[in-house]
N, C-alpha and C positions, 0 to 999 in steps of 0.2 A: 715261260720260266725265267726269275729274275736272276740270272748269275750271282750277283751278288750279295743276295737273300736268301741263298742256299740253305736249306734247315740244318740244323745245328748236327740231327741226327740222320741218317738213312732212312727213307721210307722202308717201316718193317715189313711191307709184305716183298719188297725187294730182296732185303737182308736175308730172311726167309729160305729164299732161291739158293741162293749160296754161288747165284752167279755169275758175282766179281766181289776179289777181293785183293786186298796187298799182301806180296808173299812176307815171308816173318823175315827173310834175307834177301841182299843185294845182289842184283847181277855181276855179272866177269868184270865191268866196269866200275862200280859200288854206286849204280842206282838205283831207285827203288822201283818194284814191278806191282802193276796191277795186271791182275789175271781175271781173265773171262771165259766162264765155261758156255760157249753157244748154244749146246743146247739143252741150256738149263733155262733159255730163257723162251717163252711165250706171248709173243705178240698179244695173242686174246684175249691171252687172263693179265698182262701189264699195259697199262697205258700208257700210253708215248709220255705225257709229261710227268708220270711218276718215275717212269725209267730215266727218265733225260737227268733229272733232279739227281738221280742215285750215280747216275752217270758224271754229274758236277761234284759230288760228293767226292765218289772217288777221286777222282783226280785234285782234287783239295787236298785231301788226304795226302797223295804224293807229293805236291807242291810242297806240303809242310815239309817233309819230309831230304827238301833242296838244300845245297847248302846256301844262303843269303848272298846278295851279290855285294864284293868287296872282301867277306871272309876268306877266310884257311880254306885252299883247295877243297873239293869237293864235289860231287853230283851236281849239276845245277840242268841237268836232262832226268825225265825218267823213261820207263819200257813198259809200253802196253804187249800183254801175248792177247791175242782172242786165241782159244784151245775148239778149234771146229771138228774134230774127231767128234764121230757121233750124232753131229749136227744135221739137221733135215733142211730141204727148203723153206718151212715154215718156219723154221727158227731165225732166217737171217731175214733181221728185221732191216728192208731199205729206210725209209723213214727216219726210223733208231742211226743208223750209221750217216746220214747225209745229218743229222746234228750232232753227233761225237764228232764229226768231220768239223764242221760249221763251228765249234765248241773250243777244240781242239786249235784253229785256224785261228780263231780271233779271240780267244782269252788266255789260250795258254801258249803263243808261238814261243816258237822255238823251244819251247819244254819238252818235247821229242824226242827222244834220241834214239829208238828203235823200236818198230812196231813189228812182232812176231806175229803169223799166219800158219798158227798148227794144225797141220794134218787135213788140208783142205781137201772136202768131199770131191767126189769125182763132178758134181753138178757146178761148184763154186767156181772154177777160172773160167769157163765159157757161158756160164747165165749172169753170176753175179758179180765177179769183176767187174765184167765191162761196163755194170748200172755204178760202182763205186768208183773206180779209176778216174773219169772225169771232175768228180770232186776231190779230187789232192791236187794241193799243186806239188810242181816238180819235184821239189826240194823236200817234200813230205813222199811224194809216191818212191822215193829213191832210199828211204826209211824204212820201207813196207818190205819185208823179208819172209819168204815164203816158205816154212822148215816142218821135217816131217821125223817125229820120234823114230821111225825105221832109219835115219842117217845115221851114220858114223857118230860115236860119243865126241863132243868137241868139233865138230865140223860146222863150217856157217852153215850147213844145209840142215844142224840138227838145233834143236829147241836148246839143247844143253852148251853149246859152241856161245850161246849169246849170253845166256841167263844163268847156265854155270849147274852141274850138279847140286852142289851143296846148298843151293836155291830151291831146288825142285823136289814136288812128292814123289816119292818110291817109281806110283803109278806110271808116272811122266818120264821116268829112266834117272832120276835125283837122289837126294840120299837124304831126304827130309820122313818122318813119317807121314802117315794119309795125312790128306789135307787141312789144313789150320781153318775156322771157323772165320769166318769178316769178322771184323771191329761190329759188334753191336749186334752180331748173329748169338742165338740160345745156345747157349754149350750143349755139347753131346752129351746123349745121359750115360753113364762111368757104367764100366762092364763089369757083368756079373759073375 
């Protein structure tokens, strides 16, 4: 995958998914968040460099979204959540994460500024952590914030303490309606 050849648009069978996308508001900080629903996603049916591609996307997407350096204060970090409520062993693609790692490291450093870990299954800190934790380094795995929607509203230990109610859908304890559609997903058909 050529970083810098990134297609213009999201691959649509990723879009499709629904996901990842950027929420429509800024975190507690005023940066921009890309959200990932885990187990929305399918190794089988995505292939590694179609994912990867929509994975550069996104975070294009938030880079835009920075303020430029030299400007009027502003973001110049964004916030990844992966949302693994729900989420199966098959869903967590190793592969997929050692290149958002790889991705992450060496085209967007220092573009980080907090990576939430929602609602992690009871399998993920003792199987798959410790395949992922080697690939961060320090100063990224120090980042990586482990928050669980049963926390206190506002607490670092809760999704909403980083990312901010007014950010978040209903479902997620926020005060957005259901979830916003990605940049370039088919709108939902209007109720009858």
């Amino acid at each position: 995958v050529l970083i810098g050849h990134a297609a213009s648009l999201p691959p649509p069978a990723e879009v499709a998914t629904r996901k990842c996308y950027l929420l429509d508001r800024r975190d507690v900080k005023g940066r921009p968040v890309v959200f990932t629903h885990v187990e929305r996603h399918d190794p089988a049916t995505s292939p590694l460099d179609q994912t990867t591609r929509f994975v550069v996307y996104r975070l294009k997407e938030a880079e835009t979204m920075l303020a430029p350096a030299g400007s009027a204060p502003g973001a110049t970090t964004f916030s990844v959540v992966f949302d693994l409520g729900g989420a199966k062993a098959q869903n967590v693609d190793v592969k997929l994460v050692q290149r958002f790692i790889f991705i992450l490291t060496n085209f967007y450093p220092e573009r980080l500024g907090v990576m939430c870990l929602l609602d992690a299954p009871g399998f993920f800190l003792p199987f798959c952590w410790p395949l992922i934790k080697p690939f961060l380094n320090p100063a990224t795995r120090d980042k990586v914030k482990f928050v669980s929607s049963r926390a206190a509203p506002g607490s670092e230990e809760s999704l909403t303490g980083w990312v901010g109610r007014e950010c978040l859908p209903r479902a997620l304890g926020g005060e957005q309606e259901p979830e916003q559609p990605a940049v370039g997903a088919p709108a939902a058909p209007a109720a009858s």
